[in-house]
ZAMARGU-4260 file (C-alpha; in steps of 0.2 Angstrom, whole numbers, plus 5000, padded with zeros to 4 digits):
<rodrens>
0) 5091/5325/4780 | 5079/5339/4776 | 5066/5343/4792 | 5049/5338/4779 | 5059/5324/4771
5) 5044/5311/4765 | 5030/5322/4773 | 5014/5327/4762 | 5006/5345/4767 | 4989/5352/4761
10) 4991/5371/4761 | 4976/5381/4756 | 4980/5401/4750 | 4997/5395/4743 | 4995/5408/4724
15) 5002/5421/4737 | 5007/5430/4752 | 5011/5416/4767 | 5004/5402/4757 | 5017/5404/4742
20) 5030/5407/4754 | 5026/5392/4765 | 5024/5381/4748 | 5042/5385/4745 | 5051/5383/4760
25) 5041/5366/4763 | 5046/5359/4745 | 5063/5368/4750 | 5063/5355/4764 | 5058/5341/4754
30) 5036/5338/4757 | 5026/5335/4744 | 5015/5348/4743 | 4996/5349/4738 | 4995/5368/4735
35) 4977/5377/4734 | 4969/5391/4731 | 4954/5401/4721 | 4964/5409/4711 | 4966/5398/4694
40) 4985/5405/4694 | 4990/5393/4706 | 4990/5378/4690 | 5005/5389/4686 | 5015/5386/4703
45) 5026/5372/4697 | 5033/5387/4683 | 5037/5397/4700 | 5043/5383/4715 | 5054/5370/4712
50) 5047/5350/4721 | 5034/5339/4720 | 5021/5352/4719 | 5001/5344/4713 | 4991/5360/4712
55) 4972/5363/4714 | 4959/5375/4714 | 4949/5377/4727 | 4937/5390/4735 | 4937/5384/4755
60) 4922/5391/4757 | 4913/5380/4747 | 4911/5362/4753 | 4911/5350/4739 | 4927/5359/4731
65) 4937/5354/4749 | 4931/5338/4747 | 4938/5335/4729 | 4955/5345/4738 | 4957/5330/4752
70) 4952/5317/4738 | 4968/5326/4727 | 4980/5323/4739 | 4972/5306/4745 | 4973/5300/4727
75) 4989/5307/4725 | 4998/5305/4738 | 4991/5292/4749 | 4991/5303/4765 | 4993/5315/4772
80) 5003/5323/4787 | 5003/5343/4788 | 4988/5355/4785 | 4991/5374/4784 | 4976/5380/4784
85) 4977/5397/4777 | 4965/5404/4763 | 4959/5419/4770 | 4954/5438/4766 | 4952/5452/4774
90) 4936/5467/4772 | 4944/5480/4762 | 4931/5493/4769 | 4931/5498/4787 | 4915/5498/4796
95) 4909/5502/4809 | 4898/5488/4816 | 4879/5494/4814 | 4885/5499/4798 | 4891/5482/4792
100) 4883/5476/4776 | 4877/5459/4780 | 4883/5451/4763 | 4902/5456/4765 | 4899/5449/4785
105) 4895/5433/4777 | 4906/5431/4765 | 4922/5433/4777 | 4913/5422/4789 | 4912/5412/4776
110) 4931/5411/4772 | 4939/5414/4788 | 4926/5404/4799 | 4917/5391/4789 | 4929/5387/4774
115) 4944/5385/4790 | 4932/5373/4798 | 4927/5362/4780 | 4944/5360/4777 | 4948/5357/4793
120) 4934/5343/4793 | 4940/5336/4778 | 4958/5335/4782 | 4958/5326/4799 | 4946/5312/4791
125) 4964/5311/4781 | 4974/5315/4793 | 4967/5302/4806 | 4970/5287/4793 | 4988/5291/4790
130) 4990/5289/4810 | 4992/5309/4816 | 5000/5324/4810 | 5000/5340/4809 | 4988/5357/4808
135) 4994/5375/4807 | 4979/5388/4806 | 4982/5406/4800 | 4977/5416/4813 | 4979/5435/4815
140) 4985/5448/4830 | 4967/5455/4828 | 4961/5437/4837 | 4969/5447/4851 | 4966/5463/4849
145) 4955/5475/4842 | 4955/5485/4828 | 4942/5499/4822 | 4931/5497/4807 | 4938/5477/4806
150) 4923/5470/4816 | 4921/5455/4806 | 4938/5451/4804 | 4944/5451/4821 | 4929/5442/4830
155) 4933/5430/4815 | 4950/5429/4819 | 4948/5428/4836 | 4934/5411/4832 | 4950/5402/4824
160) 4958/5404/4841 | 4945/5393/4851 | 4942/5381/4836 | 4963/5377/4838 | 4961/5375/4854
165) 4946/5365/4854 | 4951/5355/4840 | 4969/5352/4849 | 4961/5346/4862 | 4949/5333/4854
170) 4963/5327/4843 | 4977/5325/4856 | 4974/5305/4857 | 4976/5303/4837 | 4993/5311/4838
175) 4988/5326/4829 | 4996/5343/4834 | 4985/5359/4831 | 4992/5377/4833 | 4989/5393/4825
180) 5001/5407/4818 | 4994/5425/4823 | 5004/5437/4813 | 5005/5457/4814 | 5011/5468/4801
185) 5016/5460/4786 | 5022/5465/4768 | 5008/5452/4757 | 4994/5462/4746 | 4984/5469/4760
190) 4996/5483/4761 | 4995/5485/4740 | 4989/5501/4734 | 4996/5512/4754 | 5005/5527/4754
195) 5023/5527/4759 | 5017/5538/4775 | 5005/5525/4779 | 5018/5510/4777 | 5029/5522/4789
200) 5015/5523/4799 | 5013/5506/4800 | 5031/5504/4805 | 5029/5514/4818 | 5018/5503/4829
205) 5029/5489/4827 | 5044/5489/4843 | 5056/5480/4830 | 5055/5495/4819 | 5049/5486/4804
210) 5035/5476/4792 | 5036/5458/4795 | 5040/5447/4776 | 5032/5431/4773 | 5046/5422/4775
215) 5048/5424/4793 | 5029/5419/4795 | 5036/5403/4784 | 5048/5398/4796 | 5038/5398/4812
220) 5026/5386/4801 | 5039/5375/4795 | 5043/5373/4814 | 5028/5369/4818 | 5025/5354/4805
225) 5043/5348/4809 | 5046/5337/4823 | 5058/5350/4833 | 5038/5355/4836 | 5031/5337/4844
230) 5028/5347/4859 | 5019/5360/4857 | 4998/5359/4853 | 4983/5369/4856 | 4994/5387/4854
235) 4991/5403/4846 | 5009/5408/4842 | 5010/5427/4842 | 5024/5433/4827 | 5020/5452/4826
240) 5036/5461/4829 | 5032/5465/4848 | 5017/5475/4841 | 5005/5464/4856 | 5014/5471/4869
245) 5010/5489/4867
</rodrens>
């Protein structure tokens, strides 16, 4: 039997990076997966991935487009028993913090932070009725650790630690499970457009010598939603090569 045999997962950022890889190994696996993201190429993903694949557009940081998302898989699939929720983005400039431009604070707050926490609200109303499930947030290394210029995205980063533990614990009696995967270094778009010396850079300040791929970030996720995972709620899971313990 496959390990998602008969379960339905939302996942939110799924045109690329850890999304696409998580929508499919998931359909791999045998889920139904609603798959999400801004990006109107994701109508296209049945083309790409093989499985029961319903896709949807939808900008998380934007309330009533989460709504109609939930509603989706409701209407689709009558339930609903995993939630990766991933969409996210990163600054692309570095600043430092009294030089931060208060629009672009917002509008990564407004992703990371407040799009993570809509879909969150939406999901567990859905989640709750089909009797527990469950949640995998995207978190990141910088929700442990600093990085210069990335103000914004680490304090955001690091809010997605306490919401996953907060929302673990209120959720416990439902029989929902909530953890967060905080990856490193990994080879998606963010690194797009880097020099080879920077990539070897980059290498360098992982033990293990090398770029994390997508895949790997994949897996832990499909740990997580399995039930090999039943056990484990309320943790950040750490998947960064041994870079944290420098």
């Amino acid at each position: 039997m496959k390990r998602l045999e008969g379960k339905v997962c939302i996942i939110t950022g799924a045109n690329s990076g850890f999304g696409k890889e998580m929508t499919r190994l998931f359909s791999s696996e045998g889920a139904k997966v609603l798959a999400s993201d801004y990006n109107p190429e994701i109508l296209d993903i049945n083309k790409k991935i093989e499985g029961d694949i319903t896709p949807c557009i939808c900008d998380v940081s934007k309330f009533d487009e989460v709504q109609a998302m939930v509603k989706l898989c409701e209407d689709t699939y009558g339930r609903l028993d995993v939630l990766c929720n991933n969409a996210g983005k990163n600054n692309k400039t570095a600043y430092r913090l009294h030089e931060y431009p208060i629009e672009e604070w917002d509008d990564l707050y407004g992703v990371l932070v407040r799009g993570a926490f809509f879909v969150l609200k939406e999901s567990l109303k859905l989640m709750l009725k089909s009797g527990g499930g469950s949640v995998i947030n995207t978190g990141s290394i910088g929700g442990f650790r600093s990085t210069v210029g990335s103000g914004a995205y680490c304090s955001a980063k690091g809010a997605i630690r306490m919401l996953t533990t907060n929302t673990a614990t209120e959720y416990v009696k439902d029989n929902i499970r909530v953890n967060s995967i905080c990856p490193g270094i990994f080879n998606t778009n963010i690194l797009e457009g880097l020099s080879p010396e920077i990539i070897k850079y980059l290498e360098s300040q992982v033990p293990i010598g090398r770029i994390g791929e997508p895949l790997e970030m994949a897996q832990l996720a499909l740990f997580l939603a399995s039930d090999e995972s039943k056990y484990i709620t309320g943790q950040s899971i750490l998947i960064d090569g041994g870079r944290s313990t420098l």
